[in-house]
C-alpha positions in Angstrom: 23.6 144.9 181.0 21.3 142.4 179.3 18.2 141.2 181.3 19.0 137.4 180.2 22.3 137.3 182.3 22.3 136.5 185.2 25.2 136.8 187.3 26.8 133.6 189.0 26.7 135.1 192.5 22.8 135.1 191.6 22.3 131.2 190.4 20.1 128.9 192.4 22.2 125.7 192.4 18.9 124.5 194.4 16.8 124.0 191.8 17.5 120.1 190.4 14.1 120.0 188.1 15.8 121.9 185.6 19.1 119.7 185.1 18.7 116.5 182.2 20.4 113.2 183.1 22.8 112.5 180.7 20.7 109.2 180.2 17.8 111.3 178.5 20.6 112.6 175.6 21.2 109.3 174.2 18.8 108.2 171.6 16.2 105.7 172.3 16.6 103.3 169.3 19.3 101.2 167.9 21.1 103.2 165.6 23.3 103.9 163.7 23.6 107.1 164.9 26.4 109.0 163.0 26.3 112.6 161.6 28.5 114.1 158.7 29.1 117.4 159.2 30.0 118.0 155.5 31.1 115.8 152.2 34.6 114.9 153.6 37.1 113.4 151.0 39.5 111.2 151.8 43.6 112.5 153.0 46.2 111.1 151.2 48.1 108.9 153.3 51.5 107.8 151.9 52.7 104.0 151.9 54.3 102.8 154.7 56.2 99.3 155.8 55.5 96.5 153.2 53.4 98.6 150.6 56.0 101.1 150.9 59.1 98.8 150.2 56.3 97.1 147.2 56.1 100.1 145.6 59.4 100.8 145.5 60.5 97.6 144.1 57.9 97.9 141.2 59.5 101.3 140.5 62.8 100.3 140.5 61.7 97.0 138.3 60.0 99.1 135.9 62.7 101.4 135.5 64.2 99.3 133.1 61.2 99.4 131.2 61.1 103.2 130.9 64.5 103.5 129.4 64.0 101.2 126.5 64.5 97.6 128.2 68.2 97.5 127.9 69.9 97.9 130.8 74.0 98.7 130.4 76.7 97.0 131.9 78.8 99.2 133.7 82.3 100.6 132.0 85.1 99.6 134.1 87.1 102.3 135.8 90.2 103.4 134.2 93.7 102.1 136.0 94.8 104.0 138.7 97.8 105.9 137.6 101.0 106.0 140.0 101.0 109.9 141.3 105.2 109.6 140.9 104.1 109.5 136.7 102.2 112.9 137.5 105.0 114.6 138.8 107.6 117.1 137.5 111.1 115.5 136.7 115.1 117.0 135.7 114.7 119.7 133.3 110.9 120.2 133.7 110.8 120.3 137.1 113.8 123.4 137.0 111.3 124.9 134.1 108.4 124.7 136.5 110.5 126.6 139.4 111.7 129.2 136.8 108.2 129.9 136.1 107.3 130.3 140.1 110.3 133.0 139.9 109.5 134.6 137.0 105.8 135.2 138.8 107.4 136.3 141.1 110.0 138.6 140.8 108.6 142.3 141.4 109.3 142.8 145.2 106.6 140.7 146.5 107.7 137.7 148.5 106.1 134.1 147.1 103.4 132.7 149.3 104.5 130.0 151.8 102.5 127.3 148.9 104.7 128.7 146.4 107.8 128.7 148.5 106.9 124.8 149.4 106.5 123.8 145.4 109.8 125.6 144.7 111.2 123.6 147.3 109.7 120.6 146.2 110.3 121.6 142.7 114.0 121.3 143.4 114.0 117.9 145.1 112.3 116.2 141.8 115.0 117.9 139.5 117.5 116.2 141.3 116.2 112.8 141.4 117.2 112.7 138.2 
């Protein structure tokens, strides 16, 4: 064991001379007392609130400016096209089912999807 420890047991809370009011640590004149541990350079801290919502304005403004000035009107959407105009009719709708058999025919039975578009395949040929 080293001779400078001393075990707790063994302390002599007794002896007050030896303690230094807290009153003695602060310094005696008026200041400014700060310390710099090191050269510290400064953290990034991102915009927030209404320099956040700035910047982004100024981005979005100067957006424009990046891609030549000009800024393009939107092209309309085509017309929406009636699904009934997508849809097998008479003889191409009996040519469509022909081909669903024609897949099929080797012994396998036709998934249920294929069994529904036959189905469906036949209610569209006769509509016309």
């Amino acid at each position: 064991m080293n001779d400078d420890l001393i075990p707790i047991a063994e302390l002599d809370y007794d002896e007050v001379d030896e303690l230094i009011p807290i009153s003695e640590l602060f310094f005696d004149d008026p200041g400014p007392h700060i310390f710099a541990a090191g050269v510290s350079t400064p953290r990034y801290t991102p915009a927030r609130g209404r320099e956040l919502q700035d910047l982004l304005g100024t981005t979005i403004t100067q957006l424009g400016g990046v891609s030549g000035g000009t800024r393009r009107t939107p092209v309309p959407a085509p017309p929406t096209v009636p699904i009934e105009s997508l849809l097998y009719r008479g003889r191409a709708a009996l040519e469509r089912a022909l081909e669903i058999r024609a897949a099929h025919v080797g012994g396998d039975l036709p998934a249920p999807e294929a069994i529904e578009e036959l189905l469906d395949l036949i209610a569209l040929a006769a509509e016309e």
